[in-house]
N, C-alpha and C positions, 0 to 999 in steps of 0.2 A: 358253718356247714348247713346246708337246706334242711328242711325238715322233710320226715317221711309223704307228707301232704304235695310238698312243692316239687321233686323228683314224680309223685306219680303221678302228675297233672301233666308233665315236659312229657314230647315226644320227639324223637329222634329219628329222621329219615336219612333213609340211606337210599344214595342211586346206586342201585345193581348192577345197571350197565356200562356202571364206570369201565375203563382198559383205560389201564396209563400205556405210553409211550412204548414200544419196543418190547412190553409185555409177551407172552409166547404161550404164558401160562393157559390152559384150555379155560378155568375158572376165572370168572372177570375177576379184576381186584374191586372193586366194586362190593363184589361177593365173596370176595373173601375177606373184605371190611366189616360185612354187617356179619359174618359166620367169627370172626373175632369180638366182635362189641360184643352181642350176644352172649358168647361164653364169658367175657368180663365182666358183666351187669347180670351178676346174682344176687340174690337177697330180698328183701326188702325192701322198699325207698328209690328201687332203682328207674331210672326212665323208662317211658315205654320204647322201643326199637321197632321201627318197619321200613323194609327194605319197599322201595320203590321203582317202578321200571325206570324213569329217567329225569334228571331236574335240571335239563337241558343247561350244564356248565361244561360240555365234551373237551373245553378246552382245559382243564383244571383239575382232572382226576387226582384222587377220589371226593365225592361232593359227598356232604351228609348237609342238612336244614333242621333246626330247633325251632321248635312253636312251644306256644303253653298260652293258655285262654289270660287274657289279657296283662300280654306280655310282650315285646316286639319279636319278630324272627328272624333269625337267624340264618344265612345260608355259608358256609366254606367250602374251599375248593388244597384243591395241592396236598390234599395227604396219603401218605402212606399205607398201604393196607395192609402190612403187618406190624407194622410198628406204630399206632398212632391211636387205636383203642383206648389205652391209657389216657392219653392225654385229653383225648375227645370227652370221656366220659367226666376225668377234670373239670374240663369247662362247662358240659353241662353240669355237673353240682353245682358249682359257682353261677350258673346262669339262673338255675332253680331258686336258687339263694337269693336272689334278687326279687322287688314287686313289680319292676318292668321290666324284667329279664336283658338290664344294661349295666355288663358287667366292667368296672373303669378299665380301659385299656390297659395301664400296666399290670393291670392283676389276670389279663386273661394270658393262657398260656401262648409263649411264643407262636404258634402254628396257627392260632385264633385269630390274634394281630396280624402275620403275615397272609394269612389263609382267607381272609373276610370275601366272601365274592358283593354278598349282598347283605343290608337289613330293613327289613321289611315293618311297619308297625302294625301295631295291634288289629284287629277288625273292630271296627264299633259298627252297630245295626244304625244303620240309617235313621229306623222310626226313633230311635234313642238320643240325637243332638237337638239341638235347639232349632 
């Protein structure tokens, strides 16, 4: 399990303007993704959460991206927005849990593996390589 330190370094974006498919709902699922995580991620240790206008994956609703300062990122797409809080927040602990936030493929939860749209590495400053 991450420690208090490594959940509050993670931050967790959410596209708000996600709309899955056939959706009708006035509220984007999108938003009602990041209004579920939210209420899931209390306490302590927990990630930071911000919802974001858009992480251009329209075709893969709902998207969330994981960062944390020298760590790789993470983007998914394909989940659910009532049912997927859970699992999301799962993987980030376990992602947290890691020193380059690469968590082994069978250990991340199924929707992670299926879900990957993208991963992005760390940012290193230019003036800082050789």
């Amino acid at each position: 399990m991450p420690d208090e330190a490594g959940l509050n370094d993670t931050i967790l974006y959410v596209c708000t303007t996600c709309r899955a498919e056939g959706d009708t709902s006035e509220t984007r699922a999108g938003t009602r993704l990041l209004a579920a995580l939210r209420e899931q991620a209390t306490g302590a240790g927990a990630p930071r959460i911000e919802g974001v206008e858009c992480l251009s994956v329209c075709k893969r609703p709902c998207t969330v991206a994981v960062a944390s300062p020298g760590r790789w990122t993470y983007v998914y797409g394909d989940l659910d927005a009532e049912a997927s809080a859970r699992t999301i927040l799962t993987g980030i602990g376990l992602y947290a849990g890691t020193s380059d936030g690469i968590v082994p493929w069978r250990e991340r939860p199924e929707a992670f593996r299926k879900g990957v749209v993208a991963r992005i590495p760390s940012f290193t400053n230019p003036t800082d390589t050789p």
